[in-house]
C-alpha positions in Angstrom: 16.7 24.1 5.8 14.9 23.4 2.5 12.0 26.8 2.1 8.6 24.7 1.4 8.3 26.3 -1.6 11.2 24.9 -3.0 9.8 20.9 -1.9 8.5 19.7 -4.9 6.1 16.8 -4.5 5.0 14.4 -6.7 2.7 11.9 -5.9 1.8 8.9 -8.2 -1.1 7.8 -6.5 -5.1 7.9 -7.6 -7.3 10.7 -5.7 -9.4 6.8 -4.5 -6.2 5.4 -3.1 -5.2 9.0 -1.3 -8.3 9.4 0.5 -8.6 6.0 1.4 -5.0 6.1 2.9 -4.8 10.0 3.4 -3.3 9.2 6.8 -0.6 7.0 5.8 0.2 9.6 3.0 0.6 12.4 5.3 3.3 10.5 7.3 4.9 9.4 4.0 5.2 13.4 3.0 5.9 14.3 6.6 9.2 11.1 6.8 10.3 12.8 3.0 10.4 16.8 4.3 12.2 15.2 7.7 14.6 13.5 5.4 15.3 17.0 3.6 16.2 18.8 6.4 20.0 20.4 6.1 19.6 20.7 2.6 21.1 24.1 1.6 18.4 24.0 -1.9 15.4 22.4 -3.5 14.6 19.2 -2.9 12.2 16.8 -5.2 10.4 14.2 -3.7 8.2 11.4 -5.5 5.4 9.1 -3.6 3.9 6.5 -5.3 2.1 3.1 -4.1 3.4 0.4 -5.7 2.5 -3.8 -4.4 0.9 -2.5 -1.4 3.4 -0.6 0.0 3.7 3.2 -0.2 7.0 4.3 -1.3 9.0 7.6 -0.9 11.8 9.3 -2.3 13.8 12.1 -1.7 16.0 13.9 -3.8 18.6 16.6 -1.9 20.8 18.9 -3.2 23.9 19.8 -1.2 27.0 22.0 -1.2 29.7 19.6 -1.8 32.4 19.5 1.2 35.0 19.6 -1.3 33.6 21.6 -4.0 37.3 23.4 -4.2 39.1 20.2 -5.1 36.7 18.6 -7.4 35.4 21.9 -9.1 32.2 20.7 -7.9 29.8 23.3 -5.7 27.0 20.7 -5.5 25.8 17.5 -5.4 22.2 15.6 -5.1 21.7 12.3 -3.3 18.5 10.4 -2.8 16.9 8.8 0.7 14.4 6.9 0.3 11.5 5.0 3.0 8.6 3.1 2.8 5.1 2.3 4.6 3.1 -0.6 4.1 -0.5 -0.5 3.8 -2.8 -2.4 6.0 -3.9 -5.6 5.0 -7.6 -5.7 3.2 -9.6 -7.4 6.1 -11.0 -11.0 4.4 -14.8 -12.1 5.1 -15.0 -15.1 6.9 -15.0 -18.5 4.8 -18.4 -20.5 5.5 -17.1 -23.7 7.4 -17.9 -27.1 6.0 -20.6 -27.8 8.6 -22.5 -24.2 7.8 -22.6 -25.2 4.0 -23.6 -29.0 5.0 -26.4 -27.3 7.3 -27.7 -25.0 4.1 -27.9 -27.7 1.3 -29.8 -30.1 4.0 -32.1 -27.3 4.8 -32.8 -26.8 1.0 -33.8 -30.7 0.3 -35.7 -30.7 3.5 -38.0 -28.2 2.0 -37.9 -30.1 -1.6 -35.6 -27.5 -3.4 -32.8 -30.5 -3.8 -34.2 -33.8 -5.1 -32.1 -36.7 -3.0 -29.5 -37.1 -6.0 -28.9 -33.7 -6.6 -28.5 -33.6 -2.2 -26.2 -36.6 -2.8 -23.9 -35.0 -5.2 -23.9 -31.4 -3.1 -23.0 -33.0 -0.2 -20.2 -35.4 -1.9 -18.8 -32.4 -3.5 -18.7 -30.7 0.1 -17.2 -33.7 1.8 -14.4 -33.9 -1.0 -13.3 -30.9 -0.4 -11.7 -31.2 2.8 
């Protein structure tokens, strides 16, 4: 089992985006130091966000099963995970007949002459 004060982690991330997501980066380092477990030495692990997704990486050192033959005590080997962020909730797109409603109010109380109401509204209907 890896001593915690061997984990090293490094996280490529803004202080902004690690608040806002603080949850979702605790379970990101929480998944890496699962992935660590059974390594005999220090393990590196790097977090960054990249395309909406947070990534992980883990880098473990272990004895080598074979270290004998190969004159090799040691090797490293990486897991790796992801989580994706939520999706940004969008604001609601007026619908045609709620910006057909505001441009007739607005030339009913004289602020659109009728040509200037004409074009608005061709403009709104050519859209669809």
């Amino acid at each position: 089992m890896v001593d915690r004060s061997e984990h090293e982690i490094d996280i490529e991330a803004s202080s902004s985006m690690q608040d806002k997501y603080s949850s979702l980066m605790k379970e990101a380092r929480k998944q890496a130091r699962e992935a660590a477990e059974g390594t005999s030495r220090s393990t590196q692990t790097k977090i960054w966000v990249e395309d909406g997704i947070i990534h992980w990486k883990v880098r473990r050192h272990r004895e080598h099963p074979f270290g004998a033959i190969f004159n090799k005590d040691s090797y490293y080997d990486w897991t790796e995970g992801t989580i994706p962020l939520p999706e940004e909730p969008k604001e609601p797109e007026e619908d045609l007949s709620d910006k057909l409603e505001k441009i007739c109010e607005l030339h009913e109380k004289g602020d659109l002459t009728d040509e200037e109401f004409k074009k608005a509204k061709e403009k709104l209907l050519g859209q669809q």
